[in-house]
C-alpha positions as CSV (number, residue, x, y, z in Angstrom):
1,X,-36.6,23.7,-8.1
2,X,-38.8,21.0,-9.3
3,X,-40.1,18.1,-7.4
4,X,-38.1,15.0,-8.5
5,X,-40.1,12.6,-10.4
6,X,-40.3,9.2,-9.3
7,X,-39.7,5.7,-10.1
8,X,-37.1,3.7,-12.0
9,X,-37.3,6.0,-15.6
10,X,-36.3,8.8,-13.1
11,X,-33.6,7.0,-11.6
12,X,-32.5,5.9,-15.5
13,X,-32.4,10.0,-16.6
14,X,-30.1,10.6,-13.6
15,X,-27.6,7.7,-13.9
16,X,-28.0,8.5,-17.6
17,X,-26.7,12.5,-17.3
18,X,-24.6,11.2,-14.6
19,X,-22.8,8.5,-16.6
20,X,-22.1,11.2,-19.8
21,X,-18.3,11.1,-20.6
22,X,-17.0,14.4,-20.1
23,X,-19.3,15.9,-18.0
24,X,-18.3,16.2,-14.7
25,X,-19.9,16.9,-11.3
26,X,-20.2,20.7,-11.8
27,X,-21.7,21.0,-15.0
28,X,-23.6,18.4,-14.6
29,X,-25.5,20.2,-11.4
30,X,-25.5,23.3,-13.7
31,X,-28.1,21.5,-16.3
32,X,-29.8,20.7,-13.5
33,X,-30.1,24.6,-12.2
34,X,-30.9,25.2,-16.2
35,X,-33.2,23.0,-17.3
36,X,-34.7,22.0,-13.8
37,X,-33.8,18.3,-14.0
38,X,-32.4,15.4,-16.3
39,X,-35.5,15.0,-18.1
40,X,-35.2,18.4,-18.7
41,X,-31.3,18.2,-19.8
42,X,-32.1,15.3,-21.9
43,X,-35.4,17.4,-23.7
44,X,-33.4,20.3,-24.5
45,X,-32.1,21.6,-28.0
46,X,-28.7,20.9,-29.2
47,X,-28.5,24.9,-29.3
48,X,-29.9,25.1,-25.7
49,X,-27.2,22.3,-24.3
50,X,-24.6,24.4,-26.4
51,X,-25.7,27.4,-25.0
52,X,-25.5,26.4,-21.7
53,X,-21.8,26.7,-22.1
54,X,-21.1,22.8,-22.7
55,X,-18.2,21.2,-25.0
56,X,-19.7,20.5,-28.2
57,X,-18.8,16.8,-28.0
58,X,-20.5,17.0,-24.4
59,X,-23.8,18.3,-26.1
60,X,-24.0,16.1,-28.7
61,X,-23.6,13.2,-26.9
62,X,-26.5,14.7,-24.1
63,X,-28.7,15.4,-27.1
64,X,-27.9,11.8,-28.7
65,X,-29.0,10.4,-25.6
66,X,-26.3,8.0,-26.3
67,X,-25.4,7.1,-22.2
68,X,-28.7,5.6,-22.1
69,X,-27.3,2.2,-22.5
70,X,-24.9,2.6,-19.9
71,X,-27.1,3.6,-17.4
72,X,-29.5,0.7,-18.5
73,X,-27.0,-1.3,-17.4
74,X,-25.7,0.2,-14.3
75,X,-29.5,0.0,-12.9
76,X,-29.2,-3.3,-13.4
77,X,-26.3,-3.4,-11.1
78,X,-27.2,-1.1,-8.8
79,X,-30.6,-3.4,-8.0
80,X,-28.7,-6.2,-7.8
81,X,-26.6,-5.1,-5.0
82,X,-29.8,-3.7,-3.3
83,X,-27.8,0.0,-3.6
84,X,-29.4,3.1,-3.5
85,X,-28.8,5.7,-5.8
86,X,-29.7,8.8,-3.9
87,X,-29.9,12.0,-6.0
88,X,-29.5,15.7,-5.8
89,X,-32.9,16.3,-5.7
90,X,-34.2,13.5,-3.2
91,X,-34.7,14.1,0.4
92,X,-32.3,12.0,1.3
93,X,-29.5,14.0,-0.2
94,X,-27.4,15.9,2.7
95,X,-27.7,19.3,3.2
96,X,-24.2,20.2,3.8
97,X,-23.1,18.5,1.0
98,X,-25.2,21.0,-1.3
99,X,-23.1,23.8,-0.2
100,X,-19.8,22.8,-1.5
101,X,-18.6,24.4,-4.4
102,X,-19.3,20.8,-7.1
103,X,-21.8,18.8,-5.1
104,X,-22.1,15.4,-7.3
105,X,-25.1,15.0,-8.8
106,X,-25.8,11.2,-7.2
107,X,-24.3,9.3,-4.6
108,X,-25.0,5.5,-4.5
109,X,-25.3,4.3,-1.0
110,X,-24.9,1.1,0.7
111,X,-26.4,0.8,4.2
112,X,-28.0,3.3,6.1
113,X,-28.5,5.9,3.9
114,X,-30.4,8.0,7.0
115,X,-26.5,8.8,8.3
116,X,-26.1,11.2,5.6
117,X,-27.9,14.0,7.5
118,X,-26.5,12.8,10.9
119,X,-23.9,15.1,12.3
120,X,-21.0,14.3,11.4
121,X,-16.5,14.8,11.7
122,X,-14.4,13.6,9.7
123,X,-11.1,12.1,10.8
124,X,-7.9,11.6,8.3
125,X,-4.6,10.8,8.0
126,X,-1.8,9.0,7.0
127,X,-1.7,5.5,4.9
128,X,1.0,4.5,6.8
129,X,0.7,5.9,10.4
130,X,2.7,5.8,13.9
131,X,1.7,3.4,16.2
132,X,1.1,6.8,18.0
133,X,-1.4,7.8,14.9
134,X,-3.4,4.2,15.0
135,X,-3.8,4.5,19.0
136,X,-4.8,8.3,18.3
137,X,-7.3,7.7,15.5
138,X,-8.8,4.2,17.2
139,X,-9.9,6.0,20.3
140,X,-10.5,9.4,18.6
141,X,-12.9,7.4,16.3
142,X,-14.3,5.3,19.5
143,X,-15.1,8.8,21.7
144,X,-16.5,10.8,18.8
145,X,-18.8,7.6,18.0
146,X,-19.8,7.1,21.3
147,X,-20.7,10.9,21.9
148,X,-23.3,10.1,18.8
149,X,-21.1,12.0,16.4
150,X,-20.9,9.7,12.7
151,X,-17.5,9.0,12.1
152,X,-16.6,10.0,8.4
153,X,-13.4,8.9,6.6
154,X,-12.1,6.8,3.5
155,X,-12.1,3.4,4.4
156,X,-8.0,3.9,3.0
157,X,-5.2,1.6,4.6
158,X,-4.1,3.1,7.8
159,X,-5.5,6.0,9.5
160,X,-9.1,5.7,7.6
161,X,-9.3,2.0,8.7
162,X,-8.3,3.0,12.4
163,X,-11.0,5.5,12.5
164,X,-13.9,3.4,11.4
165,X,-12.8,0.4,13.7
166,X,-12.8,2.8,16.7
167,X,-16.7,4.2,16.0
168,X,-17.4,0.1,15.2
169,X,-15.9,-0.6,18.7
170,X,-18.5,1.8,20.1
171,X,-21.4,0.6,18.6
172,X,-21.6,3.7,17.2
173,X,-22.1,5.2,13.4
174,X,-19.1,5.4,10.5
175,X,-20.0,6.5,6.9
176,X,-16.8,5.2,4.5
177,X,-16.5,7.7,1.4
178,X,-14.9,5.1,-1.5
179,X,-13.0,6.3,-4.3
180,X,-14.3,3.4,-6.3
181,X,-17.5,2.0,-6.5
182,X,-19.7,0.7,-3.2
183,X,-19.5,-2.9,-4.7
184,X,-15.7,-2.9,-4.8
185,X,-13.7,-3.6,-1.8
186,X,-10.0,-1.4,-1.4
187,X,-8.0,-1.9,0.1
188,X,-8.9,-5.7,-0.5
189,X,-8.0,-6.7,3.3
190,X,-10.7,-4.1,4.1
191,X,-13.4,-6.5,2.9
192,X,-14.7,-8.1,6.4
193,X,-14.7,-4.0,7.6
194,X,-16.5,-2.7,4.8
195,X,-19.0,-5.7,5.5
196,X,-19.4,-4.6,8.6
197,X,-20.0,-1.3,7.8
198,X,-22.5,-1.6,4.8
199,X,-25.0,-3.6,7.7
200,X,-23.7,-1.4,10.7
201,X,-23.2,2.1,8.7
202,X,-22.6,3.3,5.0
203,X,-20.8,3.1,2.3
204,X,-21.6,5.6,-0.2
205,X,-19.6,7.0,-3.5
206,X,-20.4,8.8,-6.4
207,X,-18.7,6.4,-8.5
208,X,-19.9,4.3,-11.0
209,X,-20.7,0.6,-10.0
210,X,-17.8,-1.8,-10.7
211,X,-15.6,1.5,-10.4
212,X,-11.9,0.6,-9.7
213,X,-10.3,2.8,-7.2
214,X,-7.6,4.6,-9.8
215,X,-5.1,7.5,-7.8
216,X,-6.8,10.2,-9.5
217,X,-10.5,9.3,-7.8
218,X,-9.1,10.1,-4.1
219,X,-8.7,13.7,-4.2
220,X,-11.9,13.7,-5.9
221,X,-13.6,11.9,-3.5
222,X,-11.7,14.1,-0.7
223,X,-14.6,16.9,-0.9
224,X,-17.1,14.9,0.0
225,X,-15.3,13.2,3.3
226,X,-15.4,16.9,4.4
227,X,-18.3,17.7,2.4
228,X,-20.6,15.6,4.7
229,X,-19.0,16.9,7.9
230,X,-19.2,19.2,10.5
231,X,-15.4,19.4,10.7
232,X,-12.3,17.6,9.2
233,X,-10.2,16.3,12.1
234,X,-5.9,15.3,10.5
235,X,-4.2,13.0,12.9
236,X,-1.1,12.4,11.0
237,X,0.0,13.1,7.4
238,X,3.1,14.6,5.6
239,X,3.9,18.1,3.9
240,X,1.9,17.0,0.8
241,X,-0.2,14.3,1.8
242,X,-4.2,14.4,1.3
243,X,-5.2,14.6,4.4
244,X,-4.2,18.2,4.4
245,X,-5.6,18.3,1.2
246,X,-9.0,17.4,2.8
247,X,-8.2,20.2,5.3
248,X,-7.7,22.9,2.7
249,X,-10.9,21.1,1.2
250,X,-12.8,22.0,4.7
251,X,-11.5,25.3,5.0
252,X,-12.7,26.2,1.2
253,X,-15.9,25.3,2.5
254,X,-16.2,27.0,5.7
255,X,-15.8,23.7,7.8
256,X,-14.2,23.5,11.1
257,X,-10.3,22.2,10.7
258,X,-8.9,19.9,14.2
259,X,-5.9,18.5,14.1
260,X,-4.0,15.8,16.7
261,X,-0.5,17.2,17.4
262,X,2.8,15.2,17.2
263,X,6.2,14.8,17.5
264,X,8.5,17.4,16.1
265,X,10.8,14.8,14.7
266,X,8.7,13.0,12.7
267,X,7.8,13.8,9.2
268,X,4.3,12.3,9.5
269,X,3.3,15.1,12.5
270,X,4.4,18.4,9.9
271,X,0.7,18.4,8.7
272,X,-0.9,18.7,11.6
273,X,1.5,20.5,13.4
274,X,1.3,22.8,10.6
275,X,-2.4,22.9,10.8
276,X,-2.1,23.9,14.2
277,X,0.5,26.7,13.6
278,X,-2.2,27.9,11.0
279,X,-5.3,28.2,13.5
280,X,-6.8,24.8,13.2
281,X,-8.2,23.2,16.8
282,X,-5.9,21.1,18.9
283,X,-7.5,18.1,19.8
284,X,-6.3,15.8,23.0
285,X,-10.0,14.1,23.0
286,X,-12.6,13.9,21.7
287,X,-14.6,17.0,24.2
288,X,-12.2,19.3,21.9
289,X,-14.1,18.4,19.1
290,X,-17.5,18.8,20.7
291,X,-17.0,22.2,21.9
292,X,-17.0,23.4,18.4
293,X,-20.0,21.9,17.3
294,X,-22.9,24.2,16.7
295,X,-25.0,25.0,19.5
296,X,-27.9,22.8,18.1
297,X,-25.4,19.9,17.5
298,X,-24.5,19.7,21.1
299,X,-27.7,20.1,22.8
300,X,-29.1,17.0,20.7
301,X,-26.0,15.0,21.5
302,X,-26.1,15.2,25.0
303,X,-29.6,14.9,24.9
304,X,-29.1,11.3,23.4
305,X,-26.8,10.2,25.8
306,X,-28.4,11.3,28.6
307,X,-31.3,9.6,26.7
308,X,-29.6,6.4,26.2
309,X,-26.7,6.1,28.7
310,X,-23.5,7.7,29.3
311,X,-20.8,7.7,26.9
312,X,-19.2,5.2,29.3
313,X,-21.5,2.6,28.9
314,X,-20.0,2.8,25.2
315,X,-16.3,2.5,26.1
316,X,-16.9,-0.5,28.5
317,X,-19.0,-2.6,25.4
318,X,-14.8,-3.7,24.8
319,X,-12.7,-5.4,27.2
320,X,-10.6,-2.5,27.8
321,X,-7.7,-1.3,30.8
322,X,-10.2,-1.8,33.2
323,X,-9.4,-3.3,37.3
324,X,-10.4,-6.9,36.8
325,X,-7.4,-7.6,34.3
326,X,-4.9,-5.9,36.8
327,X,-6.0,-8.7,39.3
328,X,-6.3,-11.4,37.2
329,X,-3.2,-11.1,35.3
330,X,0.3,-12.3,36.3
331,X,3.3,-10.5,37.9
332,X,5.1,-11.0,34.6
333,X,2.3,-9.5,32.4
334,X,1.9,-6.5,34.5
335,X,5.4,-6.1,34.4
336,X,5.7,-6.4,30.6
337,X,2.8,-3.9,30.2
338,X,5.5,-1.0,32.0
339,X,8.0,-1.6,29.0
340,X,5.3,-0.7,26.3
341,X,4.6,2.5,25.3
342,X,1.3,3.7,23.1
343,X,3.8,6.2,20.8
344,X,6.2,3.9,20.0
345,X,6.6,0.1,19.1
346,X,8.6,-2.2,20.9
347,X,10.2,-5.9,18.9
348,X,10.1,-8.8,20.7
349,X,13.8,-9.4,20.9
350,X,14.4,-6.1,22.5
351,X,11.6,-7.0,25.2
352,X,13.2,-10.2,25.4
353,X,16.8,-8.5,26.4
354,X,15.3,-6.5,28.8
355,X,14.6,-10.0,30.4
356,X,18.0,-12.4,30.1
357,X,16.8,-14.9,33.4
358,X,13.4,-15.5,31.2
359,X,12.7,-17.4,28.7
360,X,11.2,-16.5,25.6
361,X,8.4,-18.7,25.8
362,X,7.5,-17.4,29.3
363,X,7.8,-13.6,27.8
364,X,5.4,-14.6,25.0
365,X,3.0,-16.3,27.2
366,X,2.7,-13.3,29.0
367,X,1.9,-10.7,26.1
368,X,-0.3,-13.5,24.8
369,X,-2.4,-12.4,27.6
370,X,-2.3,-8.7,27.7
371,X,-3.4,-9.4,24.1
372,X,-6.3,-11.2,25.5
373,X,-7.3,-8.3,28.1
374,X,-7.2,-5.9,24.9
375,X,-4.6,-3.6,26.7
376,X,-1.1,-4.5,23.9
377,X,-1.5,-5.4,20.6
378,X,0.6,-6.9,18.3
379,X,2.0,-5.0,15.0
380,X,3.4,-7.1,12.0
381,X,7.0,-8.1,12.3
382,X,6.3,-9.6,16.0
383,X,6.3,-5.4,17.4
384,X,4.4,-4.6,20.3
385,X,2.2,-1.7,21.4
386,X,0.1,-0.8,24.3
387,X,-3.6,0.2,23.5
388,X,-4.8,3.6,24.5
389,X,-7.0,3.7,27.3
């Protein structure tokens, strides 16, 4: 394959294939195989682009060159918001993303585009998980980060978000897949995460800048979450939700499938459960996950940590359930920790009942500070959980 030609009229013919309506990711890539590159696509004959097996509205419009404008302009954008547009035919580009069956041509990248050919898992799962699912996928992110695995997931309400805050807890690495572009923020109370992890890890999507995230983009961007990784991990997600759509994703691409199990009575644990059922990995921690790494993988992890600490000198960068808060906090906190469960949440006025001779002042003082000591936190609509260990 041809050596990619540089500088910024290289970068134009590849937004500029990239941005033709009608195109799509696969045939797009095909061009490329054709005609060796976008110069190439662009220099060819109206037959050749016809013969190639294109629409003829599709070859026309290559032919007329007519998305030039648009990618004028989205270079523009893309420069201004210091993104990088990192193409099929850079370095940069990640292996394992080639092998999937419609590899996009592009993917702009905000933050450290190195993590794309990091070793990687991806955890998923449900938009509106279990207290269960969040503690799951916080500490499942946390372990897998601190190991030195990158933490891959879709920066979506619930079990996404819970993910990426675990690997952020451990200092370590999180790439969030976007099904919009890497200058919009969705959810919108995502923004101070995504912040975070455009200066800490990277945000990357093949959308268009400006992109809004429309339902139809997220199973699209779904085979690149488990594109990128190593494996595809579902924590918690219904009969027809798409996490397991990811899964299936992982398993057409000969990735590894995990899955967290849960409850039998609860819709949200038929995915995985079913996953399991099907051959996919139980995980209980994150050491599941490791042992199915390739050999390579897990020589170079542990040679990091041994290399730059233990993977407990990760979990104790938080003020977790560790001895000092058992001594410094009082009877009644200690007490109210026993009521709280990590599975299930608990509303104030039932933990008041269970204590008539307090007051509910004096019970609120006293989660106040297991809040502080980072071992219960508290869910909207004043419910309670305790924090896995």
């Amino acid at each position: 394959m041809p050596t990619e030609p540089s500088g910024q009229e290289a970068q134009l013919y590849w937004l500029a294939l990239h941005l033709v309506p009608g195109l799509g990711a696969r045939n797009a890539l095909k061009l490329i195989r054709t005609f060796g590159d976008p110069q190439g696509v662009f220099h060819a004959s109206l037959s050749e682009l016809r013969g190639s097996g294109l629409r003829a509205a599709v070859a026309e419009a290559i032919h007329a060159g007519t998305s030039f404008e648009d990618a004028n302009g989205e270079a523009g954008r893309v420069a201004q918001a210091g993104v990088d547009v990192i193409t099929f035919q850079d370095s940069r580009y990640p292996e394992r993303l080639k092998e999937i069956f419609d590899p996009p041509i592009l993917l702009y990248a905000r933050g450290r585009a190195e993590l794309l050919r990091e070793s990687s898992v991806a955890l998923v799962g449900s938009r509106r998980p279990t207290p269960y699912g969040q503690a799951v996928a916080e500490k499942l992110g946390r372990e897998l980060a601190a190991l030195g695995l990158t933490v891959v997931s879709g920066m979506a309400r619930g079990i996404d978000s819970f993910a990426h805050r675990g690997a952020l807890q451990s200092t370590g690495d999180t790439i969030a897949v976007l099904g919009c572009g890497v200058d919009v923020v969705y959810p919108r109370e995502n923004r101070k995460m995504a912040d975070e992890i455009a200066k800490r890890g990277l945000l990357v999507s093949e959308f268009a800048m400006g992109s809004t995230a429309f339902p139809q983009n997220f199973p699209v961007r779904n085979r690149i979450i488990s594109g990128l990784s190593l494996g595809v991990m579902v924590v918690e997600g219904a009969q027809y939700s798409g996490s397991l759509i990811t899964a299936r994703l992982a398993l057409d691409q000969g990735r590894e499938v995990f899955a967290v199990p849960g409850s039998i009575v609860s819709k949200l644990s038929w995915g995985p459960n079913l996953l399991i059922k099907q051959g996919a990995k139980l995980v209980q921690e994150a050491a599941d996950v490791l042992e199915e790494m390739p050999l390579e993988v897990r020589q170079r992890l542990a040679g990091a940590v041994s290399a730059n600490g233990t993977q407990a000198s990760h979990e104790t960068s938080k003020p977790r359930q560790t001895s000092f808060w058992q001594e410094a906090a009082s009877p009644l906190a200690r007490e109210l920790l026993t009521l709280l469960r990590v599975d299930s949440s608990m509303h104030i006025d039932e933990i008041i009942r269970t204590r008539e001779q307090l007051s509910p002042s004096e019970i609120l003082s006293a989660l106040g500070e297991l809040e502080l000591f980072g071992v219960v936190k508290q869910l909207p609509g004043k419910y309670f959980v305790r924090v896995w260990a």
